[in-house]
Residue frames as a rotation matrix with the C-alpha (Angstrom) as fourth column:
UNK 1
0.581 0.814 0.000 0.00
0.814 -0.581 0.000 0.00
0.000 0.000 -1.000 0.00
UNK 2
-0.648 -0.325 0.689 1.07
0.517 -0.852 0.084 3.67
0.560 0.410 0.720 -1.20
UNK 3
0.429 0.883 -0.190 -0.46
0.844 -0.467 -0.264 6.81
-0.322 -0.047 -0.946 0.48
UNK 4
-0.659 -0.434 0.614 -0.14
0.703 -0.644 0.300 10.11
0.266 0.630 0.730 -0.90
UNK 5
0.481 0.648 -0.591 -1.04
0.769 -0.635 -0.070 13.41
-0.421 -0.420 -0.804 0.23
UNK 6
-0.531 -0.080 0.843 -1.60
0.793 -0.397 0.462 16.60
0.297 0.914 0.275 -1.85
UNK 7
0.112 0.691 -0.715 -2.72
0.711 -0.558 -0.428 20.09
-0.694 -0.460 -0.553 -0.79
UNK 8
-0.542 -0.054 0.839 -4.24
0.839 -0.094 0.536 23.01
0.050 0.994 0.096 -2.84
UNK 9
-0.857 0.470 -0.212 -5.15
-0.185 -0.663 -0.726 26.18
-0.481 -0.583 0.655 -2.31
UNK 10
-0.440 0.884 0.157 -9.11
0.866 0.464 -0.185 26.50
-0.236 0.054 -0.970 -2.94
UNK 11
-0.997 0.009 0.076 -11.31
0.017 -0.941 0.338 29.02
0.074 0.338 0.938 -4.48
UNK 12
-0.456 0.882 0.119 -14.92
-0.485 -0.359 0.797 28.00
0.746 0.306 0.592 -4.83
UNK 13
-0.680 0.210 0.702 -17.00
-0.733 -0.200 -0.650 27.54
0.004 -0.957 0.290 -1.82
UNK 14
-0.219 0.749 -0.625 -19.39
-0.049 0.631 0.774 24.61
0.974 0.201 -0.101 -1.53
UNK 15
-0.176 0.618 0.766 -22.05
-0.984 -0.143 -0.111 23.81
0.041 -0.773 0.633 0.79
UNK 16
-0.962 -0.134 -0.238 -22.14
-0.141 0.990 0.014 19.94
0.234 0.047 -0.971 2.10
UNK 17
-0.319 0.935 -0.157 -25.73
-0.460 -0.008 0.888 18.64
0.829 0.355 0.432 1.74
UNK 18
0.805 0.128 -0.579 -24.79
0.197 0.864 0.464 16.16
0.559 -0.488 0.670 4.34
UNK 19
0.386 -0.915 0.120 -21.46
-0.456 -0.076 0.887 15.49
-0.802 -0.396 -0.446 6.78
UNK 20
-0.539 -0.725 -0.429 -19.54
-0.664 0.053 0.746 14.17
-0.518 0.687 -0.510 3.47
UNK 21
0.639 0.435 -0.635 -20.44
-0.768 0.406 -0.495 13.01
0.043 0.804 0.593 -0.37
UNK 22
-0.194 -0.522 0.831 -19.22
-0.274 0.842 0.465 9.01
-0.942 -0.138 -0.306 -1.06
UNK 23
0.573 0.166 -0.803 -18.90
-0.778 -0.200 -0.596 8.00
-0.259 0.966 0.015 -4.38
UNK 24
-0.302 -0.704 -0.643 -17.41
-0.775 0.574 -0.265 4.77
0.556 0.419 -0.718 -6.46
UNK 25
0.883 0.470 0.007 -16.91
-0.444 0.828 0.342 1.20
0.155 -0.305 0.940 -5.14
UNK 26
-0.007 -0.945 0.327 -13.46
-0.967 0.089 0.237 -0.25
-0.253 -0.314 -0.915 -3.52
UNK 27
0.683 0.028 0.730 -12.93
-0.102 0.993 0.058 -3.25
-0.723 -0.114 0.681 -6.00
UNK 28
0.005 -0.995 -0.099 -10.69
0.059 -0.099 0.993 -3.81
-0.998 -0.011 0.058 -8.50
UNK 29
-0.753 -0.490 0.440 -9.54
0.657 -0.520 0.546 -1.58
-0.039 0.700 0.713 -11.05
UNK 30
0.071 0.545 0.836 -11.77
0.491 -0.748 0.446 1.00
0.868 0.379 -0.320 -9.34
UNK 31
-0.688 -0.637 -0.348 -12.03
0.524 -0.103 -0.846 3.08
0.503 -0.764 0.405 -6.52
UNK 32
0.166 0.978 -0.123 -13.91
0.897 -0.098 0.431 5.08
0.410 -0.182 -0.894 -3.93
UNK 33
-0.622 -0.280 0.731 -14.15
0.298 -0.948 -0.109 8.92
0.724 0.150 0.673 -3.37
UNK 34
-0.048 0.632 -0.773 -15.05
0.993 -0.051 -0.104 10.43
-0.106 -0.773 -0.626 -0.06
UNK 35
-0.489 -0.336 0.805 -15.49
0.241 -0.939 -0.246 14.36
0.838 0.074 0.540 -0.01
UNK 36
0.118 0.066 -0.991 -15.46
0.950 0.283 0.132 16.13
0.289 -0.957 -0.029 3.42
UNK 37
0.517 -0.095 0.851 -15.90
-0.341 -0.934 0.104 19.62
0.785 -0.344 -0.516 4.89
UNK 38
0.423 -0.420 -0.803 -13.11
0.895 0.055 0.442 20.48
-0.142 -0.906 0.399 6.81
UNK 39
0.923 -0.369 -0.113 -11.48
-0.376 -0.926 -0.046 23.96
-0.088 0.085 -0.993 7.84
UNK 40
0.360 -0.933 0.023 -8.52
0.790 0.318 0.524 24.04
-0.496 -0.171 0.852 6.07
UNK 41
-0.113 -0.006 -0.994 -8.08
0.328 -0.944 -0.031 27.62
-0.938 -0.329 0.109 5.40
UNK 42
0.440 0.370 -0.818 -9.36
-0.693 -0.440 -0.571 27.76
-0.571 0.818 0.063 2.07
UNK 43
-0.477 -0.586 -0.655 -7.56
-0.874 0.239 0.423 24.90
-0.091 0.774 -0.626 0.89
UNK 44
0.804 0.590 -0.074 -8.62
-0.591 0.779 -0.207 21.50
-0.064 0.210 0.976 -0.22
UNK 45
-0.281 -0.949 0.140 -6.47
-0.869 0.314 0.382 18.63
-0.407 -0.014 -0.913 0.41
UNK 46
0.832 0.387 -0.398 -6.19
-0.495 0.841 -0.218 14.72
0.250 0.379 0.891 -0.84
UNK 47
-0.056 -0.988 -0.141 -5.35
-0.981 0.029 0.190 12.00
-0.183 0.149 -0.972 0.01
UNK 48
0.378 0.421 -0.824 -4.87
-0.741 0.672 0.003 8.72
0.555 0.609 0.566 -1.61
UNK 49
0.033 -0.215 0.976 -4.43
-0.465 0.861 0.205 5.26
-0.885 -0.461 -0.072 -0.10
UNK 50
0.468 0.187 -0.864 -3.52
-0.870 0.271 -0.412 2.77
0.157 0.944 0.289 -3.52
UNK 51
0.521 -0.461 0.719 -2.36
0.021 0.849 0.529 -0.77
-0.853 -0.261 0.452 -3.68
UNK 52
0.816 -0.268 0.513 -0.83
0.507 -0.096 -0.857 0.17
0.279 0.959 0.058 -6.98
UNK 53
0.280 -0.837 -0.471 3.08
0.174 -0.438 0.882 1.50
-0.944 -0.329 0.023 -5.56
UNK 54
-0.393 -0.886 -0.246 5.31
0.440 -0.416 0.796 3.88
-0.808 0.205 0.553 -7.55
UNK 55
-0.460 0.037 0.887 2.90
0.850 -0.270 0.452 5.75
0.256 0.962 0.093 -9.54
UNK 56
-0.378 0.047 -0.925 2.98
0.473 -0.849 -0.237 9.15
-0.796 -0.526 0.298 -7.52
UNK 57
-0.817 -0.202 -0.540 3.69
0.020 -0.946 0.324 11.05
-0.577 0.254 0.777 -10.87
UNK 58
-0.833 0.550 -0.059 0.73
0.025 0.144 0.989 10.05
0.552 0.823 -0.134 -12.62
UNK 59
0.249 0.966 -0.073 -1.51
0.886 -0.197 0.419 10.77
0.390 -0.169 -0.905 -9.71
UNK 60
-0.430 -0.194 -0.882 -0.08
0.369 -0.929 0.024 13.98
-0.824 -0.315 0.471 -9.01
UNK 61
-0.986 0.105 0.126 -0.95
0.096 -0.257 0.962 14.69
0.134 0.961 0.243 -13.08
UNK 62
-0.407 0.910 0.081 -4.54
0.381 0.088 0.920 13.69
0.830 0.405 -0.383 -12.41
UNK 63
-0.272 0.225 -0.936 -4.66
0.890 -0.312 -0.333 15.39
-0.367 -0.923 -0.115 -8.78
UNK 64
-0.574 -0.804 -0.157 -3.64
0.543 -0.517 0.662 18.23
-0.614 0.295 0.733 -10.44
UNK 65
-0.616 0.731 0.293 -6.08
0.513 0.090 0.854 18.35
0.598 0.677 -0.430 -13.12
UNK 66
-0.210 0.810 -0.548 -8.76
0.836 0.439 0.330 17.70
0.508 -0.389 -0.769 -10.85
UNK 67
-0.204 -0.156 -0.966 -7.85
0.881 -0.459 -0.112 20.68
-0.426 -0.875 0.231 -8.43
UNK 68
-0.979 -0.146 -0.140 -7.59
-0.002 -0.685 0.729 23.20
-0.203 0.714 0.670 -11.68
UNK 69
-0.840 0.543 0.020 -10.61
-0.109 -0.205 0.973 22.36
0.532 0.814 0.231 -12.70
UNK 70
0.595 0.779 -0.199 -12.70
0.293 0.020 0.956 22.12
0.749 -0.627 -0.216 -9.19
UNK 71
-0.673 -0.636 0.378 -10.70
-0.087 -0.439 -0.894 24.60
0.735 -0.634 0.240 -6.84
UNK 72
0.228 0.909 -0.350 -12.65
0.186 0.312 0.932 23.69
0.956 -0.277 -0.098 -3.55
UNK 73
-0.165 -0.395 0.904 -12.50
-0.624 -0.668 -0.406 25.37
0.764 -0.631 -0.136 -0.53
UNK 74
-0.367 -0.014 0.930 -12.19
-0.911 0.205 -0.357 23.36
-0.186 -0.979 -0.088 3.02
UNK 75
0.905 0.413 -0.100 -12.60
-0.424 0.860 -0.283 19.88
-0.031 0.298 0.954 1.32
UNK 76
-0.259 -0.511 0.820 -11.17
-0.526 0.787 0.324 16.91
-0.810 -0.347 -0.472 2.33
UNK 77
0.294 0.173 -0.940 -10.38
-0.933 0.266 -0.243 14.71
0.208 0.948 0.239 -0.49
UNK 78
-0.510 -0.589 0.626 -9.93
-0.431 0.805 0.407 10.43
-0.744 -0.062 -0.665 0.15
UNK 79
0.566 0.164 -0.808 -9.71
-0.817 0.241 -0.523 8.58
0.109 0.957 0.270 -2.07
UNK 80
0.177 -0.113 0.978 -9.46
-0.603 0.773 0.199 4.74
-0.778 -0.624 0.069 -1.49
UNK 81
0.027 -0.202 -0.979 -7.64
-0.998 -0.058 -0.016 2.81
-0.054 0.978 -0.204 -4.99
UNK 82
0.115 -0.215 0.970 -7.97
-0.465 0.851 0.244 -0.41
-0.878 -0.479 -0.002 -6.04
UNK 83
-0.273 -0.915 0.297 -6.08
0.460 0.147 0.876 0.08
-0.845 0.376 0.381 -9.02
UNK 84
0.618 0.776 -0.125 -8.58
0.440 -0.473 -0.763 2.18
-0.651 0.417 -0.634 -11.10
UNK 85
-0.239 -0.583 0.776 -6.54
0.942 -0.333 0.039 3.74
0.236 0.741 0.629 -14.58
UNK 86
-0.938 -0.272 -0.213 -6.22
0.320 -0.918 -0.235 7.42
-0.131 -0.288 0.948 -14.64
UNK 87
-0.731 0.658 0.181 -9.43
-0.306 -0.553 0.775 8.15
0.610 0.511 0.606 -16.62
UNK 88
0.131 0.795 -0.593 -11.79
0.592 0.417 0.690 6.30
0.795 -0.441 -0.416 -14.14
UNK 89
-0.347 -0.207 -0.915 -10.09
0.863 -0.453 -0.224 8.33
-0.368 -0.867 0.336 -11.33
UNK 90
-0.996 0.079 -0.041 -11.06
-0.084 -0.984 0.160 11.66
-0.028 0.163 0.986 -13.23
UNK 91
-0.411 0.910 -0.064 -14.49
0.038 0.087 0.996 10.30
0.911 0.407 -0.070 -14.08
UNK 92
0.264 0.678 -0.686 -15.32
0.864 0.149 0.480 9.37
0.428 -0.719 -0.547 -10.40
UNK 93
-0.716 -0.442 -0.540 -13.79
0.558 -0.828 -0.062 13.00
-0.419 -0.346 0.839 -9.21
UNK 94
-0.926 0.376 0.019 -15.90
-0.266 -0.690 0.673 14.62
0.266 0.618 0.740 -11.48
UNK 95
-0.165 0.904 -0.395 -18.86
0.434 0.426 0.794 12.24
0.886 -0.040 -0.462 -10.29
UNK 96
-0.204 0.058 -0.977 -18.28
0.967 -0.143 -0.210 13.22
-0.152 -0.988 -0.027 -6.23
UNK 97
-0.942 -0.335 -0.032 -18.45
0.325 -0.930 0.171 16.88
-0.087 0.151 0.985 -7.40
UNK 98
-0.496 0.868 0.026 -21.74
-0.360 -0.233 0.903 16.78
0.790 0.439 0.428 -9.39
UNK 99
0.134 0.902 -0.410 -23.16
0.476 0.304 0.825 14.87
0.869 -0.306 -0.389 -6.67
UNK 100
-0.326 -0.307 -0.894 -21.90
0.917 -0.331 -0.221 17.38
-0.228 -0.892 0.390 -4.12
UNK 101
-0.843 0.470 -0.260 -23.57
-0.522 -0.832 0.187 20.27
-0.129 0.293 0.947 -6.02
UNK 102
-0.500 0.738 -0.454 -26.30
-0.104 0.469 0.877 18.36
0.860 0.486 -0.157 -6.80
UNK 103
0.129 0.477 0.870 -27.18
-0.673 -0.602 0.430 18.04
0.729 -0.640 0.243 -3.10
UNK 104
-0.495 -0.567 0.658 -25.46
-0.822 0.551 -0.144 15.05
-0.281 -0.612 -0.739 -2.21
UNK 105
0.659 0.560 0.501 -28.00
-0.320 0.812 -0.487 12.60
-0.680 0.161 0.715 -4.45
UNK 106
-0.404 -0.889 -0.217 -26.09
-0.283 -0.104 0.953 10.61
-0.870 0.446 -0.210 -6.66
């Protein structure tokens, strides 16, 4: 097991519908996506847990992404792998969002 941890500053405010949005399924060659309100002074952190070792730079690339393109303020990002390819990780990132703006239905 690999964790990684990633912090970002944050820009857009969200309201949690709930105490925190779940998202995905912890089996293999997918994963599962918690999002969490926490005060972290405007930033938004992640971190990953992966049974997949030594591929930091390729989830830093898709952290990375992910952060550009949903700057979130005071969100906790986990994010439980069980070996999931980059593009499924962006898809289910992009899923925990909508259903955090959405109101927390998925």
């Amino acid at each position: 097991m690999e964790t990684l941890d990633y912090r970002f500053a944050g820009t857009t405010p969200v309201r949690f519908p709930t105490d925190a949005v779940l998202v995905g399924v912890l089996a293999s060659g997918n994963l599962e996506i918690l999002l969490e309100p926490a005060d972290l002074d405007g930033g938004m952190t992640v971190r990953i847990i992966t049974a997949a070792r030594g591929f930091g730079t390729v989830w830093q690339a898709v952290i990375a992404d992910f952060a550009q393109r949903h700057p979130l303020r005071d969100v906790r990002v986990s994010i439980n792998d069980a070996g999931a390819t980059p593009a499924v990780v962006s898809l289910r990132l992009d899923q925990a969002v909508e259903t955090l703006l959405a109101g927390g239905q998925p």
